[in-house]
C-alpha positions in Angstrom: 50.6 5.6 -84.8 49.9 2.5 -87.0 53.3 2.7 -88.9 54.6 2.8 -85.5 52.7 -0.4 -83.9 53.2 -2.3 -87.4 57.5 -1.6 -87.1 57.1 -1.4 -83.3 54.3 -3.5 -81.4 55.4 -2.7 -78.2 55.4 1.1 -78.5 51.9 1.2 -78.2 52.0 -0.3 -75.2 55.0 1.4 -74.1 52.9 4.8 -74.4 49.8 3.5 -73.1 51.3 2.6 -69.9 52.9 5.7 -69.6 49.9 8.0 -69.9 47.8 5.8 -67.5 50.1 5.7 -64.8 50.2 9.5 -65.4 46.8 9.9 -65.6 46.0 7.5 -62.6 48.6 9.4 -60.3 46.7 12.4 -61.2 43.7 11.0 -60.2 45.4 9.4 -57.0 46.6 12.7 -55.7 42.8 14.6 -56.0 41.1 11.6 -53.9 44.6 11.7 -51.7 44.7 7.5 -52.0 48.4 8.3 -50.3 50.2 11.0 -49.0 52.8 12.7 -51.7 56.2 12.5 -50.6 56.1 9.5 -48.3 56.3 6.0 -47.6 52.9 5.6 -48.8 53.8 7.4 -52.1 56.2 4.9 -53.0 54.2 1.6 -51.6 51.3 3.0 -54.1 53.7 3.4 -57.1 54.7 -0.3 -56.0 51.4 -1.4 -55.8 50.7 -0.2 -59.4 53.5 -1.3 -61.0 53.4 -5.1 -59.7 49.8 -4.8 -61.0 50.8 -3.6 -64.4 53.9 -6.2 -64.4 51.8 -9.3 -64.1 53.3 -12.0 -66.6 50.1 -14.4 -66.4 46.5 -13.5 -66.0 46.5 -15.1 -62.7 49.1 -13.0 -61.4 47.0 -10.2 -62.7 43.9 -11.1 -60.9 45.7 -11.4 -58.0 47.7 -8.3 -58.2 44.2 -6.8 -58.7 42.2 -8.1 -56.0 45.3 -7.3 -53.6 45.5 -3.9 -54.7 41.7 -3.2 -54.3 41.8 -4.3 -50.6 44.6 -2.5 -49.8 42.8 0.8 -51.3 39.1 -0.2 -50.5 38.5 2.6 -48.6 38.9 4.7 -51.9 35.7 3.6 -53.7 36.1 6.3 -55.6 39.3 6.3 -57.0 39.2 2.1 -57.2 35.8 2.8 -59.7 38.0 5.4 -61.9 40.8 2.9 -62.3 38.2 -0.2 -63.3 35.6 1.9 -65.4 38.0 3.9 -67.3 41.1 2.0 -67.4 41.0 -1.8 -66.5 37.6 -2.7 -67.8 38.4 -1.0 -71.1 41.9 -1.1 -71.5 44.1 -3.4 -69.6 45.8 -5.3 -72.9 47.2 -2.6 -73.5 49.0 -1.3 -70.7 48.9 -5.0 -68.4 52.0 -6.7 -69.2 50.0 -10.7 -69.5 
């Protein structure tokens, strides 16, 4: 992997935000955050990836806070996301 970030930084990234948003769909669908195969399936996938696009850290705190009110009925699923993924990792998957 570290030949591959030294010749291609963004590959890391690349990967990293690939496995989370598989990982966090996972997740998604056991504490049913959205029904599969609906409207709601899509707005959530929309949610996350306007999260994950934001281009300043402002957008990203926004994007952050607006996704945790939509989905603050989920405390469960919203404390997964922040203690295993944003508080730990969010350089490398956020886009700022």
């Amino acid at each position: 992997m570290n030949a591959i970030e030294s010749i291609f930084p963004a590959a890391k990234n690349l990967l990293y935000g690939w496995y989370i948003k598989q990982n966090m769909l996972a997740h998604s669908k056991i504490e049913e955050v959205y029904t599969v195969d609906t409207d709601e399936d899509v707005s959530f996938i929309a949610d996350w990836q306007s999260l994950v696009a934001s281009r300043t850290e402002d957008d990203y705190n926004k994007e952050w806070n607006r996704f945790k009110r939509k989905y603050l009925h989920h405390t469960d699923f919203l404390t997964y996301l922040q203690d295993t993924w944003i508080d730990n990792h969010k350089e490398k998957f956020i886009r700022c």
